[in-house]
C-alpha positions in Angstrom: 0.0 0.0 0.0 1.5 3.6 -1.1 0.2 6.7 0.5 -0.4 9.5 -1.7 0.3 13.1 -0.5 -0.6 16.4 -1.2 2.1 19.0 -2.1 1.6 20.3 1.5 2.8 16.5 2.4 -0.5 15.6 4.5 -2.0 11.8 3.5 -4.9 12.4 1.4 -5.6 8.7 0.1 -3.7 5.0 -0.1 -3.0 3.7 -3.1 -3.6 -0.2 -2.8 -3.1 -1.9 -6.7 -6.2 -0.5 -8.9 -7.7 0.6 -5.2 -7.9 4.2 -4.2 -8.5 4.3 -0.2 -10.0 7.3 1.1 -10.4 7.7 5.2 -13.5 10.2 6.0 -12.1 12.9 8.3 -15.6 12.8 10.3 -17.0 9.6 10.8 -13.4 7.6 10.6 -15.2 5.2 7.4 -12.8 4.1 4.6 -14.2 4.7 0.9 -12.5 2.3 -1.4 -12.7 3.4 -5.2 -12.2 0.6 -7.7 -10.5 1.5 -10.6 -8.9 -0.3 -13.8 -5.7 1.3 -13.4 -4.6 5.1 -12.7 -3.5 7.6 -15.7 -2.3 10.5 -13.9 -2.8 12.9 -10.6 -3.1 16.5 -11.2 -3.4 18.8 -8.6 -5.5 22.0 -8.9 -6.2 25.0 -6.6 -10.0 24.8 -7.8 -12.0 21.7 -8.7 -13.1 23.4 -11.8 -12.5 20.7 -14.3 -11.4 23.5 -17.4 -8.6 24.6 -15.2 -5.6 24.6 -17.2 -2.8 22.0 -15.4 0.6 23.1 -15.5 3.0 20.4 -16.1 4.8 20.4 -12.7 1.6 19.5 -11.4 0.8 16.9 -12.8 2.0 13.2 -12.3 2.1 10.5 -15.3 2.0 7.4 -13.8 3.8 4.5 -15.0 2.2 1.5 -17.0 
């Protein structure tokens, strides 16, 4: 399992295989997001989808 950190270096998920693992903050319940592999991670100061990326935020994964 690889945790997956923020630029500000706090946890915000696990990365488990194809198996994104959140932890809600409040109730302490782990939300597991099935996927069939992961492109990339962008990070964004806005979760406006038509925000423009720059490339040193942006992660290619492997594979």
């Amino acid at each position: 399992m690889e945790d997956f950190r923020c630029q500000c270096k706090k946890i915000v998920c696990q990365i488990e295989g194809n198996t994104i693992i959140i932890k809600c903050r409040h109730c302490k319940r782990y939300i597991h997001i099935h996927t069939k592999g992961l492109i990339s991670i962008e990070y964004k100061l806005t979760p406006d989808p038509a925000e423009i990326t720059p490339p040193a935020a942006r992660i290619e994964l492997p594979g």
